[in-house]
N, C-alpha and C positions, 0 to 999 in steps of 0.2 A: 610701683605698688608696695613694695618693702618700704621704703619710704613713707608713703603714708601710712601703712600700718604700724608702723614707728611709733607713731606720737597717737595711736588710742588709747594705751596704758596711761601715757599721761592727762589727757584729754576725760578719760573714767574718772579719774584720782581729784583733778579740779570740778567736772560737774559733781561729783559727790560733797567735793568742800562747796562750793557753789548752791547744794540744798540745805547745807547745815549737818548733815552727816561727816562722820571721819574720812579724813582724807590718808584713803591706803595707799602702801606703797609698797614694794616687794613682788610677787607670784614668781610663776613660771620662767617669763621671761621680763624680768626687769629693765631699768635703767642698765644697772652695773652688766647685765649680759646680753644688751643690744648694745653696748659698745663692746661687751668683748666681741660680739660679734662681726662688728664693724670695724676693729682691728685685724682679727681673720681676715675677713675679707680685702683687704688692704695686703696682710701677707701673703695670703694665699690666694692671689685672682680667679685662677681655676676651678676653684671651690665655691665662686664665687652664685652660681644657680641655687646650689645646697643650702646656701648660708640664708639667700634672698628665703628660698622657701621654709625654713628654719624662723626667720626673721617676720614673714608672714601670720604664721600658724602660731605661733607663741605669745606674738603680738594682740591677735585675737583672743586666744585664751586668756592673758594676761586679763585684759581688757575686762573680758565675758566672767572672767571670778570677782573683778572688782567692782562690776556692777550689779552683780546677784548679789555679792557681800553689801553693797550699801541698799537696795533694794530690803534685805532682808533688815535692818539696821531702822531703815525709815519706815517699815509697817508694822515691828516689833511694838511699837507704843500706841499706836491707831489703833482704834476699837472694831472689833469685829462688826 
């Protein structure tokens, strides 16, 4: 499950470049801290439930600002 919630930050970021909107990068939980994360996880195996649920939950949110952020982005110029 961490695993696929992995790659919806990235998956946000491309169907936003994919409508013609900016393609974000950054939030909560990033590229650069789902691999620190997955370096933890690697050093510290034990940790390893924490990190999965860490890795879950950030991943979504990540996701969930960068798609409100392009949502807001593409009906900014649409007429009411």
């Amino acid at each position: 499950m961490a695993a696929a919630a992995a790659t919806l930050p990235t998956f946000a970021a491309l169907a936003a470049a994919g409508t013609g909107a900016t393609r974000r990068n950054g939030g909560p939980v990033g590229k650069t801290e789902r691999c620190l994360l997955a370096v933890l996880a690697t050093a510290w195996p034990s940790a390893l439930p924490v990190i999965c649920l860490v890795v879950v939950a950030g991943s979504l949110l990540t996701a969930g600002r960068r798609l409100v952020a392009t949502h807001r982005e593409l009906t900014a110029g649409a007429p009411a």
